[in-house]
Z-matrix of the N, CA and C atoms (Angstrom, degrees):
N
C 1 1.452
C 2 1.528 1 109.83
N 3 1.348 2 128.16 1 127.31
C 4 1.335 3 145.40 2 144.47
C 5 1.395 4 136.67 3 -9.10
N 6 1.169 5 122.77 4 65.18
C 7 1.443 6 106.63 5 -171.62
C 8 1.366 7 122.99 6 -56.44
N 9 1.789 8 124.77 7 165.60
C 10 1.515 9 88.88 8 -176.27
C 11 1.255 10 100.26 9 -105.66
N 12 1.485 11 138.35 10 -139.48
C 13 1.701 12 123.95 11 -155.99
C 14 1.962 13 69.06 12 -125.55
N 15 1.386 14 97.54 13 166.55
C 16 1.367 15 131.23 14 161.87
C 17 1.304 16 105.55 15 -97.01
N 18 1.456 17 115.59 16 145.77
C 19 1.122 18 123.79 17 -176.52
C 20 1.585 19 121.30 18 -176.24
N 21 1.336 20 110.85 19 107.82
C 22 1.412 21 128.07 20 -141.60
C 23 1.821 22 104.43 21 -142.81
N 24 1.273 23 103.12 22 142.32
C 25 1.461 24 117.81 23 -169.93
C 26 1.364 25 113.10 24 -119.58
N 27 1.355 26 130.32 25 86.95
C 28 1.238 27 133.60 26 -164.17
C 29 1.765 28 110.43 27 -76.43
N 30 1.183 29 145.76 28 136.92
C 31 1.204 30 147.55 29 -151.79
C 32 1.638 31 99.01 30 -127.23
N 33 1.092 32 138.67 31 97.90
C 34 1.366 33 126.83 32 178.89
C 35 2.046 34 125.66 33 -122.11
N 36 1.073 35 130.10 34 156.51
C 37 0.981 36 129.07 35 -178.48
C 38 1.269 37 111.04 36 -120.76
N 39 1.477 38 134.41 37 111.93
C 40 1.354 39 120.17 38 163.13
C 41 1.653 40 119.18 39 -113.66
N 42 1.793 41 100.29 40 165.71
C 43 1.237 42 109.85 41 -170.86
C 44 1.414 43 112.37 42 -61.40
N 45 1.240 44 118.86 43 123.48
C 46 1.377 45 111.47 44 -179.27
C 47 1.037 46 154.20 45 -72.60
N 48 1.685 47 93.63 46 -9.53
C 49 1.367 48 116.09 47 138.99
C 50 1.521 49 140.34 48 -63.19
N 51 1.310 50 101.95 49 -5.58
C 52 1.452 51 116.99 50 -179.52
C 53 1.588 52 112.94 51 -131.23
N 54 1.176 53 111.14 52 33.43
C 55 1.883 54 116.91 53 -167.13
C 56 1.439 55 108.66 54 -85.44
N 57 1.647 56 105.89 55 -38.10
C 58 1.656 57 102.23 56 175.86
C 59 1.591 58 125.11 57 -69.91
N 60 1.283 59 126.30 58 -40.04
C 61 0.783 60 143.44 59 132.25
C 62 1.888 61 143.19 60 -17.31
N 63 1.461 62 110.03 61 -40.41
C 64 1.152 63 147.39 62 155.91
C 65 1.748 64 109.12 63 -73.12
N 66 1.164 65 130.07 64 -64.01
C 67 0.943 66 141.78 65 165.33
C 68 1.928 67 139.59 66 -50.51
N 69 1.443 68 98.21 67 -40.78
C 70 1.305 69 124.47 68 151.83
C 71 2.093 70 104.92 69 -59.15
N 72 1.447 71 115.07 70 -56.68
C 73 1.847 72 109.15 71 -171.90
C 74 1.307 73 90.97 72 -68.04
N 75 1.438 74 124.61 73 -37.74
C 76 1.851 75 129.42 74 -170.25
C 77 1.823 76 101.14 75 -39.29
N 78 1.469 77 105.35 76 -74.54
C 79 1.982 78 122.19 77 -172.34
C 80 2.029 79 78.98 78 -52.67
N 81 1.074 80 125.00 79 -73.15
C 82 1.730 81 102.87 80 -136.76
C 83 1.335 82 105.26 81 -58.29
N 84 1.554 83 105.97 82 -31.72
C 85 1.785 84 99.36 83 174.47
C 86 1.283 85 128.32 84 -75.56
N 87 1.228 86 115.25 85 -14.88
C 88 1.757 87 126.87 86 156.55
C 89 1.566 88 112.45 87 -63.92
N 90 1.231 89 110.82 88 -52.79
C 91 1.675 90 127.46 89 -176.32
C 92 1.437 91 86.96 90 -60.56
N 93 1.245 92 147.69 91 -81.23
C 94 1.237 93 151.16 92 -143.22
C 95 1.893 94 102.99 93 -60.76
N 96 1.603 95 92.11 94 -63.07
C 97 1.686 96 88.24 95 179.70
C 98 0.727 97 135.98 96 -46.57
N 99 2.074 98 123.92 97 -40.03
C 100 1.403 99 127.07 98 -179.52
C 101 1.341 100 108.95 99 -69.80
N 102 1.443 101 132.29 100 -49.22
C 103 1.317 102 139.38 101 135.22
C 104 1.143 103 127.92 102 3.92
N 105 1.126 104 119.71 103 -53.63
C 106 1.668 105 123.72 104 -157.88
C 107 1.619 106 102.16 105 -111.99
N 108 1.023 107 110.50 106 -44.08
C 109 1.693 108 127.10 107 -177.55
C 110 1.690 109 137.92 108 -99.76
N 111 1.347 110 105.75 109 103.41
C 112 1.196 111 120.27 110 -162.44
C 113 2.039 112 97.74 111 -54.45
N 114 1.852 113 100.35 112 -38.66
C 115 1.467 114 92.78 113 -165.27
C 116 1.743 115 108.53 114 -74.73
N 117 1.273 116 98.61 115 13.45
C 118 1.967 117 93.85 116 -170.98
C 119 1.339 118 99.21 117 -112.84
N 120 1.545 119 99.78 118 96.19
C 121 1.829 120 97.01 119 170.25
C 122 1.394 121 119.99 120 -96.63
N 123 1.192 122 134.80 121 -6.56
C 124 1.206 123 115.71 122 158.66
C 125 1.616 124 110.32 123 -156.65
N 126 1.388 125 110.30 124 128.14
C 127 1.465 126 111.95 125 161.36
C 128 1.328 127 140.61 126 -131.38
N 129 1.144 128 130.47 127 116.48
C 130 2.035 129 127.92 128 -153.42
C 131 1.467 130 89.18 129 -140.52
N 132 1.539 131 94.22 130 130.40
C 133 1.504 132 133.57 131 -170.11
C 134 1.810 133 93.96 132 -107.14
N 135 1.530 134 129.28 133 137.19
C 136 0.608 135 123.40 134 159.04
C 137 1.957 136 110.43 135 -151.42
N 138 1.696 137 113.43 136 157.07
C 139 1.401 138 88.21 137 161.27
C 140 1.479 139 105.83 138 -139.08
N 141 1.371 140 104.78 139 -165.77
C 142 1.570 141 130.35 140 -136.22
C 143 2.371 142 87.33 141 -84.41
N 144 1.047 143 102.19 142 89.30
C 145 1.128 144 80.81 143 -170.57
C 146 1.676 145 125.22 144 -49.23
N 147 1.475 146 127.26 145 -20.47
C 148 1.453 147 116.46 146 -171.31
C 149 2.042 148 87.55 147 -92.77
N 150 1.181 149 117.51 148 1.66
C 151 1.408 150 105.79 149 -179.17
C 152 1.702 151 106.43 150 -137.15
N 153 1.536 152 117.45 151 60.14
C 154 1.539 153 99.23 152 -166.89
C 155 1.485 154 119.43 153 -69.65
N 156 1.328 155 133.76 154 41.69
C 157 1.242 156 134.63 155 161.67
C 158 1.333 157 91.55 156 -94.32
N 159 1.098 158 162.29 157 -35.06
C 160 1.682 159 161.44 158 -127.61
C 161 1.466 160 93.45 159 -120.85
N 162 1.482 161 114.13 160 93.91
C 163 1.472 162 117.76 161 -169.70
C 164 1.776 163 91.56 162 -115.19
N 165 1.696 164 109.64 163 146.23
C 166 1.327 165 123.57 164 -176.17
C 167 1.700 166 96.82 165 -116.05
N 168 1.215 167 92.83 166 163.53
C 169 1.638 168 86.59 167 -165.33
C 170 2.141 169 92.04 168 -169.91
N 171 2.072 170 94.46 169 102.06
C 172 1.425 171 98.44 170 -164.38
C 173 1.346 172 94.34 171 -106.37
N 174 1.301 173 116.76 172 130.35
C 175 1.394 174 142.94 173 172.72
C 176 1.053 175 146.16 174 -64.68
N 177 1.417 176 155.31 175 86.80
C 178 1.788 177 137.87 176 -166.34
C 179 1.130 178 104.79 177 -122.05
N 180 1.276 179 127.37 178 130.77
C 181 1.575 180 133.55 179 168.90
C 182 1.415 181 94.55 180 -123.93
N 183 1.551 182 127.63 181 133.41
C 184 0.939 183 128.56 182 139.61
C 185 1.580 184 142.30 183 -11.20
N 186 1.453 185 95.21 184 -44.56
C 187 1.929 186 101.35 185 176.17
C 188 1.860 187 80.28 186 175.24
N 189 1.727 188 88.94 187 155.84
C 190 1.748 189 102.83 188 161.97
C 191 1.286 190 120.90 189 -25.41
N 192 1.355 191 123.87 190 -63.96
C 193 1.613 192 117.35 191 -174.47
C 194 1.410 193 110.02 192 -54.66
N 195 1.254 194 124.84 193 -24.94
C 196 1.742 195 109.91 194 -158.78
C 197 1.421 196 95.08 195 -101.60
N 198 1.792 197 135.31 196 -0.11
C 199 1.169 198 136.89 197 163.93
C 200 1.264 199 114.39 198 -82.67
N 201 1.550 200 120.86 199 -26.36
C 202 1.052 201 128.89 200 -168.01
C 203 0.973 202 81.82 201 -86.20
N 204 1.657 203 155.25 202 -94.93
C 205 1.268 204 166.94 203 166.11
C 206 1.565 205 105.99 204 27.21
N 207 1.515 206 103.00 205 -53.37
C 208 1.451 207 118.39 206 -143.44
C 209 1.846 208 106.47 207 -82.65
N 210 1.729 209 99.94 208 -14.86
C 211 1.533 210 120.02 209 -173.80
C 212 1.522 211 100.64 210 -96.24
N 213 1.242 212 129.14 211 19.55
C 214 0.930 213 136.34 212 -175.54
C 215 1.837 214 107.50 213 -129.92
N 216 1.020 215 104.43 214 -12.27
C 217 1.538 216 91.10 215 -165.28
C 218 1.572 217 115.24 216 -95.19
N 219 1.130 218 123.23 217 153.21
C 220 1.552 219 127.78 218 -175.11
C 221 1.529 220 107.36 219 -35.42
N 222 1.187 221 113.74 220 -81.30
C 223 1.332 222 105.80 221 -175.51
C 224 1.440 223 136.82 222 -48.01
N 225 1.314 224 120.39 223 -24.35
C 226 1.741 225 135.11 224 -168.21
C 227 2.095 226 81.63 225 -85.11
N 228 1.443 227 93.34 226 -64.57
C 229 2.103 228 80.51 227 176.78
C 230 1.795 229 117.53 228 -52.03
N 231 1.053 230 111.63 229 -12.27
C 232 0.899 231 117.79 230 -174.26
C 233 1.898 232 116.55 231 -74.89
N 234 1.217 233 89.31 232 -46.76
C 235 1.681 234 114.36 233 -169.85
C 236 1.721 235 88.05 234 -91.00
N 237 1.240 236 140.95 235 -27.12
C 238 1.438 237 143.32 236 160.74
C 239 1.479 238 111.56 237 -44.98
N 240 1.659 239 94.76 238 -81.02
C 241 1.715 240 99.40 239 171.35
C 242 1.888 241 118.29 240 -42.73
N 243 1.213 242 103.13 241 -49.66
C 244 1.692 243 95.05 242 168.07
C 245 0.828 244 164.11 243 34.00
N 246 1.628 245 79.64 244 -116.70
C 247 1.488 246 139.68 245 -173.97
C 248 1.562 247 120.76 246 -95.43
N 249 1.432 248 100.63 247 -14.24
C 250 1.961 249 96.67 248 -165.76
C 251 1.285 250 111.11 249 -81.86
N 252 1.476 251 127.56 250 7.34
C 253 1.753 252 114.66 251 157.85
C 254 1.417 253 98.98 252 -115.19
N 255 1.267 254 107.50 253 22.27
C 256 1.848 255 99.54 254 168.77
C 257 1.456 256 101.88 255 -88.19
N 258 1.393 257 111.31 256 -33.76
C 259 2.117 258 122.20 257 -150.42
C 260 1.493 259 95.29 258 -116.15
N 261 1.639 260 77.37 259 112.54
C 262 1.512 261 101.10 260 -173.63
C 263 1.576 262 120.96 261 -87.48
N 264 1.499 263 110.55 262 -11.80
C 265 1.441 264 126.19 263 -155.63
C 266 1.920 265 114.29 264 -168.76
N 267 1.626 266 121.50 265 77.96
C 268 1.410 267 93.13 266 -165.40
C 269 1.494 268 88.82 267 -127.22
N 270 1.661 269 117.41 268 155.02
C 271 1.130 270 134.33 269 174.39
C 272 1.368 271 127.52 270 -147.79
N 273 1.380 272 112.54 271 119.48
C 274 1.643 273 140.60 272 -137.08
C 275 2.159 274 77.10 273 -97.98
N 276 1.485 275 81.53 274 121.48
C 277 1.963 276 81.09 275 164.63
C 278 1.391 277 100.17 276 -137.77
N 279 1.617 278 103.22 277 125.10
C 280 1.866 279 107.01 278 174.84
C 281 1.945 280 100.99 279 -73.33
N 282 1.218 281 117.31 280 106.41
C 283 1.666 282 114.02 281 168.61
C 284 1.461 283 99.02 282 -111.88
N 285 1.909 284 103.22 283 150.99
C 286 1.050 285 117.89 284 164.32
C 287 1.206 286 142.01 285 -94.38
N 288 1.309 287 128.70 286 130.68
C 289 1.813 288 122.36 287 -164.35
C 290 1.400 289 98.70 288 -56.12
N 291 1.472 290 90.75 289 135.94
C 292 1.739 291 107.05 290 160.76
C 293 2.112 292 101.65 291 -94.28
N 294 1.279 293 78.97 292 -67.77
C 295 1.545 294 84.52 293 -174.87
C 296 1.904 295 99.26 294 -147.51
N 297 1.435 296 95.97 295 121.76
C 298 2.019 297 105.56 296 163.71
C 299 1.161 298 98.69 297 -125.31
N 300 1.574 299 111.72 298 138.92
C 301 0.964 300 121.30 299 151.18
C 302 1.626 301 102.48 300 -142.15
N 303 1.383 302 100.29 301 171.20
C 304 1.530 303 112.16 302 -175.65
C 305 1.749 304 108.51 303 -157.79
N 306 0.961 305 115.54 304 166.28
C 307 1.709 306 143.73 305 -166.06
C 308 1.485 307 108.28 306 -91.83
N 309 1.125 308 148.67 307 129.77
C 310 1.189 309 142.73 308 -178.04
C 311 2.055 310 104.52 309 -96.66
């Protein structure tokens, strides 16, 4: 049986004094995960352009285990340890696919 994918929309706020910085650990831990991890199929960081501290951050895991997996791995603790006096405000939302598609 099929697991179905995880898929989660992280909502975050950073200090804006610390956004480049924040943003720079943001790409290597994206770069690293898709990279490293078969269960991480898709992840895109984006922010609020009239507010770029208000960074969105859309999620795909294959299924539960490879999310669970993925909170475990060097680099994601890595970009955790960090980052946590950069993120002033973050909120984890489980949403369900309507429709993804993407470009190879």
């Amino acid at each position: 049986m099929k697991q179905n994918p995880v898929v989660r929309m992280a909502e975050l706020e950073i200090a804006a004094e610390r956004l480049e910085a924040y943003c720079a650990l943001l790409k290597e831990e994206i770069e690293a995960s898709v990279a490293l991890e078969d269960g991480v199929l898709s992840l895109s960081a984006v922010a609020i352009r009239e507010a770029p501290h208000r960074v969105r951050i859309l999620e795909v895991y294959a299924d539960q285990e490879a999310y669970e997996a993925h909170l475990l791995t060097p680099h994601f603790l890595k970009y955790k340890s960090e980052t946590a006096g950069m993120v002033t405000s973050l909120t984890l939302i489980d949403v369900d696919p309507i429709a993804m598609r993407a470009k190879r």
